[in-house]
C-alpha positions as CSV (number, residue, x, y, z in Angstrom):
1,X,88.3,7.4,-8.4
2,X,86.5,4.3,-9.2
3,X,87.0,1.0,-7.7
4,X,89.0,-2.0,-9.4
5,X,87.0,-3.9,-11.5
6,X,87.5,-7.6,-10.9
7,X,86.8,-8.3,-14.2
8,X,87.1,-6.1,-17.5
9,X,83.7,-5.3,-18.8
10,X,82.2,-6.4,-22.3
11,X,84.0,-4.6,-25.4
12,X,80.6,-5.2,-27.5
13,X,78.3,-3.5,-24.7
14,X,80.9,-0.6,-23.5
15,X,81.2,0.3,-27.1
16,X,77.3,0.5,-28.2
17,X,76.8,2.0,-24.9
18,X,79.4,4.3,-25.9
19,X,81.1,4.2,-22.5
20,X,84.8,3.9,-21.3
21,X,86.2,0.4,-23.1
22,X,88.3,0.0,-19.6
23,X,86.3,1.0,-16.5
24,X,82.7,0.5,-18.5
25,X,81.2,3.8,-16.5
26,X,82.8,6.7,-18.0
27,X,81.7,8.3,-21.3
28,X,83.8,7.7,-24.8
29,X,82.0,10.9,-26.8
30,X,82.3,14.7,-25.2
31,X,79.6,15.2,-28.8
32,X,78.1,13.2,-31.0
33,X,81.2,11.8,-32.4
34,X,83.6,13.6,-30.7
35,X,85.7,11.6,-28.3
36,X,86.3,12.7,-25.2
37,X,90.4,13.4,-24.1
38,X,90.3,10.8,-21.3
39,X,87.5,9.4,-19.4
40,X,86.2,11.1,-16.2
41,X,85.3,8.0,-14.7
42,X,89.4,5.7,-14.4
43,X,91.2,8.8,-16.4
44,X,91.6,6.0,-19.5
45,X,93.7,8.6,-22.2
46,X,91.3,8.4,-25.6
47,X,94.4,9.4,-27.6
48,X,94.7,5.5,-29.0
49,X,91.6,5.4,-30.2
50,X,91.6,6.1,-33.7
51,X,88.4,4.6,-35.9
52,X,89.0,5.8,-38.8
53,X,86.7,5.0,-41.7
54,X,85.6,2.0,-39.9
55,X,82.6,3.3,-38.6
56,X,81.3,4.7,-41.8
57,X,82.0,1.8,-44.1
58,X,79.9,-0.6,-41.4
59,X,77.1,2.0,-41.5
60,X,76.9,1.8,-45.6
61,X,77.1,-1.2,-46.0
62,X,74.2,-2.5,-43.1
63,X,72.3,0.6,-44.4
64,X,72.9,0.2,-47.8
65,X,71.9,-3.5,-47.6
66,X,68.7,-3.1,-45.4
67,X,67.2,0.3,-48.0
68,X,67.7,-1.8,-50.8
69,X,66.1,-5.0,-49.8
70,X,63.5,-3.4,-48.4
71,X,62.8,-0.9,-51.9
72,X,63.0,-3.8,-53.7
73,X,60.0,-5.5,-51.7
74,X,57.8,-2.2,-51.5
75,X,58.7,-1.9,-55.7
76,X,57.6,-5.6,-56.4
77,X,55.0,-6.1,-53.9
78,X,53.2,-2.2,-54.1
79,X,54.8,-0.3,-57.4
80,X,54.3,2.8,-55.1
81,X,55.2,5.8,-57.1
82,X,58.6,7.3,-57.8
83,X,58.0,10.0,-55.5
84,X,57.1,7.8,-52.2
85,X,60.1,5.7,-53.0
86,X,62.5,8.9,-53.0
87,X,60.7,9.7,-49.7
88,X,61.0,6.5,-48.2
89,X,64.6,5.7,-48.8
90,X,66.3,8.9,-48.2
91,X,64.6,9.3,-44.7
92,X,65.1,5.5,-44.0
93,X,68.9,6.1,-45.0
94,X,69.9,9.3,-43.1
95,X,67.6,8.3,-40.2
96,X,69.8,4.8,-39.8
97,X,72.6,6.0,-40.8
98,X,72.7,8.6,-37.6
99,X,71.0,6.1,-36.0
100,X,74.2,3.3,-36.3
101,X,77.4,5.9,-36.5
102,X,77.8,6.3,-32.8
103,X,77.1,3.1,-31.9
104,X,79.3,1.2,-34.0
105,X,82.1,3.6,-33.4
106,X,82.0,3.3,-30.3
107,X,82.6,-0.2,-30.6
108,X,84.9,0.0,-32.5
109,X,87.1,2.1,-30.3
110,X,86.4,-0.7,-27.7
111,X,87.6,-3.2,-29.4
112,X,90.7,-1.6,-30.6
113,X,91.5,-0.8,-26.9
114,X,90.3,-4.5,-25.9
115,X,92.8,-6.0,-28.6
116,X,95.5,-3.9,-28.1
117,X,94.9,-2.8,-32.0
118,X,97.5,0.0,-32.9
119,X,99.2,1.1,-36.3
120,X,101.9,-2.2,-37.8
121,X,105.2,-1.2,-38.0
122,X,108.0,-2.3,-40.0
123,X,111.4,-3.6,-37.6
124,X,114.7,-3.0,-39.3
């Protein structure tokens, strides 16, 4: 079992990291995106965490931003052919966009558990 942690550890590092939001040394994904039942580090149960389409709307938009900016620039500055630019983009695109997913789902997952984050509910 690990030892107490005098302090909790960053929710922005754990999460990129993709560790355990609680102890920081245990893993969050058992896959690539698949997160893991509890961690195997402070037994932290994963079934709160729940990203839903957080993760992918951050990825298009920061993607989406970055591989338009940057086509603009390589249209106006080269006027490369059609064909380069469909090259270009759709690597740049799926390379950053598996690049950032993980990451940024990890965190987050962290900061949900950090926050306390959990579905509202209506009091009657």
């Amino acid at each position: 079992m690990a030892q107490p942690h005098s302090h909790a550890p960053s929710p922005i590092l754990t999460g990129l990291k993709g560790h355990c939001p609680r102890c920081g040394e245990g893993h969050l994904f058992k896959g690539f995106l698949t997160i893991r039942p509890k961690c195997e580090v402070c037994g932290l149960d994963f079934a709160f965490a729940d990203s839903g389409d957080g993760p992918a709307f951050f990825v298009m938009s920061i993607v989406g931003i970055v591989v338009v900016a940057l086509a603009l620039w390589v249209e106006f500055a080269f006027e490369p052919p059609i064909w380069l630019h469909l090259t270009l983009w759709f690597s740049l695109t799926a390379i950053l966009s598996l690049a950032l997913v993980r990451p940024l789902k990890g965190l987050l997952v962290a900061l949900q558990f950090h926050n306390k984050a959990e579905e509202g509910r209506l009091q009657k």
